[in-house]
C-alpha positions in Angstrom: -174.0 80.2 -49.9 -175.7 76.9 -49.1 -174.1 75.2 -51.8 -170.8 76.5 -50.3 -171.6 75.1 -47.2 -172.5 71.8 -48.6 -169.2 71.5 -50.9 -167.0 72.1 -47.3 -169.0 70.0 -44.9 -168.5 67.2 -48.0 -164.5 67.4 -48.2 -164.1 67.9 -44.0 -166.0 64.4 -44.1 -164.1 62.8 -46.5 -161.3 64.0 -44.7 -162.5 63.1 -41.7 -163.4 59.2 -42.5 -160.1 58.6 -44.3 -158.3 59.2 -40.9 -160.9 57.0 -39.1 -160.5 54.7 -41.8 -157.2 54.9 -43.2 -155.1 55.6 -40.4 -156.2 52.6 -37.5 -155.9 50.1 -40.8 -152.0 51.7 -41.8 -151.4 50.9 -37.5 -153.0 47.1 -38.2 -150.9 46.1 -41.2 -148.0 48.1 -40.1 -147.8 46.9 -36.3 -144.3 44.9 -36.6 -142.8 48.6 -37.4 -144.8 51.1 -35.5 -145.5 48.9 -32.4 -141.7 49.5 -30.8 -142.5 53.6 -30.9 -145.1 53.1 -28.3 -147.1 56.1 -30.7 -149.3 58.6 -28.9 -150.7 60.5 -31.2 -152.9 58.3 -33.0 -155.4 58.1 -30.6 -156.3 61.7 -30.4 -155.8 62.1 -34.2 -159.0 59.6 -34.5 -160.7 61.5 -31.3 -160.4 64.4 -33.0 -161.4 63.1 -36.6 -164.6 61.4 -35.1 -165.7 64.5 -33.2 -165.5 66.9 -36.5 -167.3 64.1 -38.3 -169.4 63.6 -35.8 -170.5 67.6 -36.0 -169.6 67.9 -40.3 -172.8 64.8 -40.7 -175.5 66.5 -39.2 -174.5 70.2 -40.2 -174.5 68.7 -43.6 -177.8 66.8 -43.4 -178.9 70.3 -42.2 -177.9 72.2 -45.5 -178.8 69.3 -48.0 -182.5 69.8 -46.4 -181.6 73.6 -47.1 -180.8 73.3 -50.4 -183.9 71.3 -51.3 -186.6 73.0 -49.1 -185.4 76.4 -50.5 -184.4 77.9 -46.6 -182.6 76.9 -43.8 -185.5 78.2 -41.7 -187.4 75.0 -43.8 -185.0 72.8 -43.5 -184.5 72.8 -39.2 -188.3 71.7 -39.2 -188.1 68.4 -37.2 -191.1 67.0 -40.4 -188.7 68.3 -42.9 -185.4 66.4 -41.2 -187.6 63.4 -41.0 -188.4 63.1 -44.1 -185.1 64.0 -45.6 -183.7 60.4 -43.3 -186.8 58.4 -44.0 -187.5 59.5 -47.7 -184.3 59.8 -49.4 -181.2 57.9 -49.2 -178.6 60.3 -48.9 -180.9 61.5 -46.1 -180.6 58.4 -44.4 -177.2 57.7 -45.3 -176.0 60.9 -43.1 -178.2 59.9 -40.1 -176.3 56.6 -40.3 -173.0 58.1 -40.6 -173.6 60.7 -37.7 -174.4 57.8 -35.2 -171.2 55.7 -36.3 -169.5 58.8 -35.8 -170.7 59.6 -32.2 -170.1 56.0 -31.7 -166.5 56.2 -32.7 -166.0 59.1 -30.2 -167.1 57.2 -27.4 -165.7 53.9 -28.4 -162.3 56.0 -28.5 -162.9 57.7 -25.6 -163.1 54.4 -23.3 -160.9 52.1 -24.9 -157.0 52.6 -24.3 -154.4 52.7 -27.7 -153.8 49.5 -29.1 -154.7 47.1 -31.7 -158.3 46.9 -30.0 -158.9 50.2 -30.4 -157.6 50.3 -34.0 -159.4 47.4 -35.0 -163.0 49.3 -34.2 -161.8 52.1 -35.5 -161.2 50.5 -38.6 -164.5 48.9 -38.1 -166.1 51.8 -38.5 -164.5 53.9 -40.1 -164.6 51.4 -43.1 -169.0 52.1 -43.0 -168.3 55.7 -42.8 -166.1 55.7 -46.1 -168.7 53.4 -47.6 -171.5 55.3 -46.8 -170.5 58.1 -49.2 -171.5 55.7 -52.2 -174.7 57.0 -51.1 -174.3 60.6 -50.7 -172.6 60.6 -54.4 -173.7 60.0 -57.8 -173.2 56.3 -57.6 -176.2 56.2 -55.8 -178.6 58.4 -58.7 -177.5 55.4 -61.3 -180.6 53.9 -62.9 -181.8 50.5 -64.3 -179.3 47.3 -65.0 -175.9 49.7 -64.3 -177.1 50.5 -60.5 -175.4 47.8 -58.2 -171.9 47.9 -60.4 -172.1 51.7 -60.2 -172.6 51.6 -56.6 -170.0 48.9 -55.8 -167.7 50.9 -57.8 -168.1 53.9 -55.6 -168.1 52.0 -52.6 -164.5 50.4 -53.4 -163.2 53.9 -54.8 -164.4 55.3 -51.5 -162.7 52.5 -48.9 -159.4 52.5 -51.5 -158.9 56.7 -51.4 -159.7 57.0 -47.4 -157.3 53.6 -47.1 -154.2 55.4 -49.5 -154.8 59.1 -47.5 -155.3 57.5 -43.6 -151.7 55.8 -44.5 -150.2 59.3 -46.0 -151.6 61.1 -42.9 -149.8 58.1 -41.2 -146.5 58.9 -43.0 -147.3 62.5 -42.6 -146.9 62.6 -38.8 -143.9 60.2 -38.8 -141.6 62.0 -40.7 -142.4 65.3 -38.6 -141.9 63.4 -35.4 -139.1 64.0 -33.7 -138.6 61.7 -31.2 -135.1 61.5 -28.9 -134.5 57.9 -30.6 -134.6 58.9 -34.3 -132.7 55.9 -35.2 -135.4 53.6 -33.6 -138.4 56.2 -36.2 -136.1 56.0 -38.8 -135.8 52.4 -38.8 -139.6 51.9 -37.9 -140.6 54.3 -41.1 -138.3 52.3 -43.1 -140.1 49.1 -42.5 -143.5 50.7 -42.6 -142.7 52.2 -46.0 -141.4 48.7 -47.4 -144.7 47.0 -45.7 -147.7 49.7 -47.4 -145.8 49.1 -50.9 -148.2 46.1 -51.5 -150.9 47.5 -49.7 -150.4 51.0 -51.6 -150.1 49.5 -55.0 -153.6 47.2 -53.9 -155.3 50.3 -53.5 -154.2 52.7 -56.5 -155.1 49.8 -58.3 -158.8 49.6 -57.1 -158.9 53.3 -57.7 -157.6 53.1 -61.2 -160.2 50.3 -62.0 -163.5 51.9 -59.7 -162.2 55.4 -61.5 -163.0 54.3 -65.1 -165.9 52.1 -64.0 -167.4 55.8 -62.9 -166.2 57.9 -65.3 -167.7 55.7 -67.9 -171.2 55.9 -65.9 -170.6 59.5 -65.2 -168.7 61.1 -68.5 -169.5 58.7 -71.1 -167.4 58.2 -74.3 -169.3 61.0 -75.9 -168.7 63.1 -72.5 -164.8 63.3 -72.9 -165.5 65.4 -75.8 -166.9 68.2 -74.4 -165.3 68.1 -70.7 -164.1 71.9 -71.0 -167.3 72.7 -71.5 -168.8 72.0 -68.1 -167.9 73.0 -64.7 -167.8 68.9 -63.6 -165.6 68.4 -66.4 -163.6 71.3 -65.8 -163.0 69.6 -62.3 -163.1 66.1 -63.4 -159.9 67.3 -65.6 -157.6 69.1 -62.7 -159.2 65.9 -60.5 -156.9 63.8 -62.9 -154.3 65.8 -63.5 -153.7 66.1 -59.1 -154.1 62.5 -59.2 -151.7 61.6 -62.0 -148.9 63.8 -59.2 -149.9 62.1 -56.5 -149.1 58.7 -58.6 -145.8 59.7 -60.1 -144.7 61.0 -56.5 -146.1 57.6 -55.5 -143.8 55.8 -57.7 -140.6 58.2 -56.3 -141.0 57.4 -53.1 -141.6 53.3 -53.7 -139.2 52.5 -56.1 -136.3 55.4 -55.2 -136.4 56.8 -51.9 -137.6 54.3 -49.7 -135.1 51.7 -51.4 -132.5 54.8 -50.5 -133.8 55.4 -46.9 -134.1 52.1 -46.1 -130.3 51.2 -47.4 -128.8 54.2 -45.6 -130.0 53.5 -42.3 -129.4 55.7 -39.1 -127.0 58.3 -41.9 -129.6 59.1 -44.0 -130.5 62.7 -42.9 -130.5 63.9 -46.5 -132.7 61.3 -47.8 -135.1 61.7 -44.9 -135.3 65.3 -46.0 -136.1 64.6 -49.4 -138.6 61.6 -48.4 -140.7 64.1 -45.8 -141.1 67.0 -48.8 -142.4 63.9 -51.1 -144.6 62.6 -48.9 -146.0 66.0 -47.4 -146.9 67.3 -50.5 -148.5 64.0 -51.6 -150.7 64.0 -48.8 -151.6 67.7 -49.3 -152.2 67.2 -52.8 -154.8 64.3 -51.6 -156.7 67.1 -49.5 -156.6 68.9 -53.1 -158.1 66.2 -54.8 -161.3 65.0 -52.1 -161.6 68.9 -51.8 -162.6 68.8 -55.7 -164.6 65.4 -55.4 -166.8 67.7 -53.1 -167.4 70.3 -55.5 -167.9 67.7 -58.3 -170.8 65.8 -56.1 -172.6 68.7 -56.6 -172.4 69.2 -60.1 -174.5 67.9 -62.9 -172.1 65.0 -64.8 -171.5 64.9 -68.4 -173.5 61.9 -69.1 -176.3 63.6 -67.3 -177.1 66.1 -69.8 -177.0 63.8 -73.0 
């Protein structure tokens, strides 16, 4: 039941830090195209992702103690919390990430929407995101492979929350129904053109940080006998989840935006087509940090060799 617990509070963070994260950074580099709709929502998307991360860190601190003190009546010992922080670093890393957060929800609450406020969100939603290097297996890497397993993780982290803040992004656009839909059509248009560089920056760091961790993780030997373990099991539909999201990635770059962006204020159809694409990549993104919770709590491959 614990272990349950730990696997959710996991994926609503992740969740939660690639909004703080992802989304202010999608409103910084695509400000020539968003700034004209005079956006509300952002800022009470990233209120609202703060607060639940702000609740998710501790509650997950919490059950980690659980899990390793054997009860939850252990683990609300103030001795037992403190040592978790100053003893171990994934302890430590959640005390951190549960003060940026309540820092986030205060700095949104008192600064007003604008590049400002995007700018510390970013800030700190770019700590957040690389603070999970050290609530993940990246962090458990011994001897001379340590730091380039931990920088890995740390650049797979920042380039996933950076690729699903600007899908939540594209998300809410193309649900958005303002009265001028000419003026969000044209603005989407614009912001689709402008993440293709950014987008294809940060698939590539995944692709790169992916195989730098499988190889500390799975091992040559490992790929052999991935059906036989539940991480691999994961580690397999993980991959298969992944290789949709890219080939829907590759749709909408190279065909519909192209499309969308060609047909202008007519292009009803191809805004239809465009929302499905990029709804169901961004759901498919939930799918896949949803199993990157489960897999941080299973034993890798390379782990039992």
């Amino acid at each position: 039941m614990i272990e349950a617990w730990v696997i959710g509070l996991r994926a609503v963070q992740y969740i939660a830090a690639a909004l703080l994260f992802g989304l202010p950074a999608f409103l910084i580099y695509s400000a020539r195209a968003t700034r004209p709709l005079h956006l509300e929502w952002p800022r009470p998307a990233l209120f609202w992702a703060a607060v639940v991360l702000a609740v998710a860190a501790p509650a997950a601190l919490v059950a980690h103690t659980a899990m390793m003190a054997g009860s939850l009546s252990d683990a609300i010992k103030p001795g037992t919390l403190g040592m978790m922080v100053t003893g171990m670093g994934l302890g430590m890393a959640l005390a951190v990430r549960s003060a940026i957060a309540l820092l986030a929800v205060a700095a949104i609450a008192m600064i007003g929407p604008g590049p400002r406020l995007w700018w510390v969100c970013a800030a700190l939603g770019l700590v957040v995101s690389a603070s999970f290097a050290w609530t993940g297996h990246g962090a458990a890497t011994e001897g001379a492979g340590h730091g380039l397993h931990l920088a890995s993780d740390i650049l797979h982290a920042l380039s996933a929350s950076l690729w699903v803040g600007a899908l939540a992004a594209f998300a809410a656009l193309v649900m958005w129904r303002p009265k001028e839909s000419s003026a969000r059509d044209l603005a989407l248009a614009r912001a689709l053109a402008g993440f293709a560089g950014v987008g294809t920056f940060a698939i590539a760091v995944l692709l790169l940080t992916g195989l730098v961790n499988s190889a500390f993780l799975v091992g040559w030997s490992g790929l052999w006998t991935l059906t036989e373990t539940a991480y691999g099991r994961w580690f397999i539909l993980k991959i298969v989840l992944f290789g949709l999201m890219l080939s829907l990635a590759a749709v909408n770059r190279f065909r519909l935006t192209p499309t969308f962006a060609a047909a202008g204020v007519w292009s009803s159809s191809v805004l239809g087509h465009l929302r499905q694409s990029l709804l169901v990549e961004f759901a498919l993104s939930l799918a896949v940090l949803t199993i990157v919770a489960a897999m941080g709590t299973l034993a890798p491959p390379a782990s039992l060799l």
